[in-house]
C-alpha positions as CSV (number, residue, x, y, z in Angstrom):
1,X,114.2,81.9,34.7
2,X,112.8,82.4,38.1
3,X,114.9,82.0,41.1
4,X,113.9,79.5,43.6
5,X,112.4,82.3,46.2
6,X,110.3,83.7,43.3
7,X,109.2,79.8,42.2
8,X,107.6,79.6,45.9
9,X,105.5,82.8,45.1
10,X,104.2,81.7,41.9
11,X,104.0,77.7,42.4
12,X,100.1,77.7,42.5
13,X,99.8,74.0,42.1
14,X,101.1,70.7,43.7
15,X,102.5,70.1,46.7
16,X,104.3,73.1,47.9
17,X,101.0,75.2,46.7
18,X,98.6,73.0,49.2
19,X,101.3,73.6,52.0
20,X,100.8,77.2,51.5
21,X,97.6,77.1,50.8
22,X,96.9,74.9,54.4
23,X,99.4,77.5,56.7
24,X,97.4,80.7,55.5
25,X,94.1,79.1,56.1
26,X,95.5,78.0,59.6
27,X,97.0,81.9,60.5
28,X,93.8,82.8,59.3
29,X,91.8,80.1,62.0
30,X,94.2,80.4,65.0
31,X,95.0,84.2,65.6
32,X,98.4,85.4,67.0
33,X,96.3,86.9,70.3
34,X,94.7,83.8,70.6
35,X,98.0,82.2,71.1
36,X,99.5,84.6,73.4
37,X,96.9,84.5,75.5
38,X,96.9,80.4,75.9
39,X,100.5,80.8,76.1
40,X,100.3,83.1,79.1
41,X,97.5,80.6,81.0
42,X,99.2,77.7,80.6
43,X,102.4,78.6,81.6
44,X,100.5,80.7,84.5
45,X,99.0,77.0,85.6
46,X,101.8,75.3,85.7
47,X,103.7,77.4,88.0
48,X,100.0,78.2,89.9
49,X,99.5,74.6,90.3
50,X,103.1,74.4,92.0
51,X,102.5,77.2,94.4
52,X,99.4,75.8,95.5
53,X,101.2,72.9,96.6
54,X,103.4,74.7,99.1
55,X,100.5,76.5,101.0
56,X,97.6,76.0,103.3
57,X,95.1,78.5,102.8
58,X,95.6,81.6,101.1
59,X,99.7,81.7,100.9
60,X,100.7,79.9,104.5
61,X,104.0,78.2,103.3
62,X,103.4,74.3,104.8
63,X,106.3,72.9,107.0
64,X,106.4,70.1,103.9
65,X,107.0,72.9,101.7
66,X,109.9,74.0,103.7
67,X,110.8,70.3,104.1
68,X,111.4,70.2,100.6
69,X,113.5,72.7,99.9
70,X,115.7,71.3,103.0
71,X,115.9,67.6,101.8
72,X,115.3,67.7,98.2
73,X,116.0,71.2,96.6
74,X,118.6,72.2,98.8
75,X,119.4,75.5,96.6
76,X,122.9,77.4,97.1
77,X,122.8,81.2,99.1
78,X,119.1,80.4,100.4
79,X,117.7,79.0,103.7
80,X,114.9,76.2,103.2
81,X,112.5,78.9,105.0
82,X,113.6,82.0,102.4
83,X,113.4,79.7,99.8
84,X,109.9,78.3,100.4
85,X,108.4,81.2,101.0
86,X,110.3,82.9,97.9
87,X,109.1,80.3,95.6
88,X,105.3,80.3,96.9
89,X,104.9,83.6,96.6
90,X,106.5,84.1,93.5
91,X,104.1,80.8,91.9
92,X,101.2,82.7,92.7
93,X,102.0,86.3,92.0
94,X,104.0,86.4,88.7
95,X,101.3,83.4,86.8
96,X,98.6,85.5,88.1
97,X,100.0,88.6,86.3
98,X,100.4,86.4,83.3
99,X,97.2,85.4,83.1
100,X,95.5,89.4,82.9
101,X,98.5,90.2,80.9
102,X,99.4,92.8,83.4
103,X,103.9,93.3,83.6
104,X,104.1,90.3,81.2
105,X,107.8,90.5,79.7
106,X,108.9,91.1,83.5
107,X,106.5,88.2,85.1
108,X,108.0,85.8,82.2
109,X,111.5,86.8,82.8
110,X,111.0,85.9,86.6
111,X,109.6,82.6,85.7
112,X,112.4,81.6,83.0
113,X,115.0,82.7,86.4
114,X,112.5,80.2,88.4
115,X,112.7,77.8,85.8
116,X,116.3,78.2,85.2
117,X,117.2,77.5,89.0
118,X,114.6,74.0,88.7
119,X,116.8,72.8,86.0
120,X,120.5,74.0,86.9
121,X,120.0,73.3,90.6
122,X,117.0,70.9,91.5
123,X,115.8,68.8,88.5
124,X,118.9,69.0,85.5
125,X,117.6,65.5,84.2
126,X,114.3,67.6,83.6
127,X,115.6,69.7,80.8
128,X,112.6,68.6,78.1
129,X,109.7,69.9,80.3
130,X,111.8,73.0,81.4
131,X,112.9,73.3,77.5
132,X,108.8,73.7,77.1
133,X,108.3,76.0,79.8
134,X,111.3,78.1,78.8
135,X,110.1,78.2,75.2
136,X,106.7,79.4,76.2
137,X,108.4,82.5,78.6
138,X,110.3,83.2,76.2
139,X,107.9,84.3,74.0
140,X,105.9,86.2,76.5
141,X,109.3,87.9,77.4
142,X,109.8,88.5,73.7
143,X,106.6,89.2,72.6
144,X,104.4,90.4,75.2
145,X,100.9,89.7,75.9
146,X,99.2,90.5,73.4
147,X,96.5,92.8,72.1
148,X,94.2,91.0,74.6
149,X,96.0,91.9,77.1
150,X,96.2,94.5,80.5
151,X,99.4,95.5,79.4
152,X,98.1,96.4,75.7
153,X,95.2,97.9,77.5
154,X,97.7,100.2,79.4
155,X,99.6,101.6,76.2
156,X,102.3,98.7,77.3
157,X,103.7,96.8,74.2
């Protein structure tokens, strides 16, 4: 009599069969590398797209920038002028290091504490968008880049 684990390997027909049948051929289409390496440009534009908001020019923090983190984010232990400038810098530094792959697990780990500060401090209503860009730098931080990645390229799992 075959135990329910062994009945998954053998069942070559019905329903449970197809299912098996459909996640290889998907594995097969969508590559692990592939995934990492859309993982680590999105999350990069999110957080590139915020930064951008908080400069003029290259990386000249805006007085509305600072503004914000006076009226709105008002974070504990840091002036509005530390904090805008700590945040701007860090939005377009650690995404761009995601994106080339290059000091991935430590760029994702500095975006999770980013993303951990938005939620516990600025936004806490905001947990299902920060629950998305957690999950997503978590895996980076987990992970890594992947093969197609700087890091990889460097002898850097």
């Amino acid at each position: 009599m075959n135990s329910p684990a062994t009945s998954v390997r053998t069942d070559t027909t019905g329903v449970r069969a197809l299912l098996n049948r459909l996640a290889d051929v998907l594995a097969r289409l969508v590559h692990q590398d592939f995934l990492m390496l859309v993982a680590r440009v999105s999350i990069g534009a999110i957080f590139f797209n915020s930064g951008r908001t908080k400069v003029e020019g290259v990386l000249s923090v805006t007085d509305s920038a600072i503004a914000l983190f006076e009226n709105e984010y008002r974070l504990p232990l840091l002036s509005p002028e530390f904090g805008a400038h700590l945040a701007a810098y860090a939005e377009h530094l650690f995404p761009l290091l995601l994106v080339f792959g290059l000091l991935t697990r430590v760029s994702a780990l500095a975006l999770l504490g980013m993303t951990a500060v938005i939620q516990i401090f600025v936004y806490p209503d905001a947990w299902p968008t920060h629950l998305s860009w957690a999950t997503i730098l978590l895996l980076l931080a987990s992970r890594g880049g992947g093969t197609w990645s700087l890091d990889r390229a460097l002898g850097v799992k």
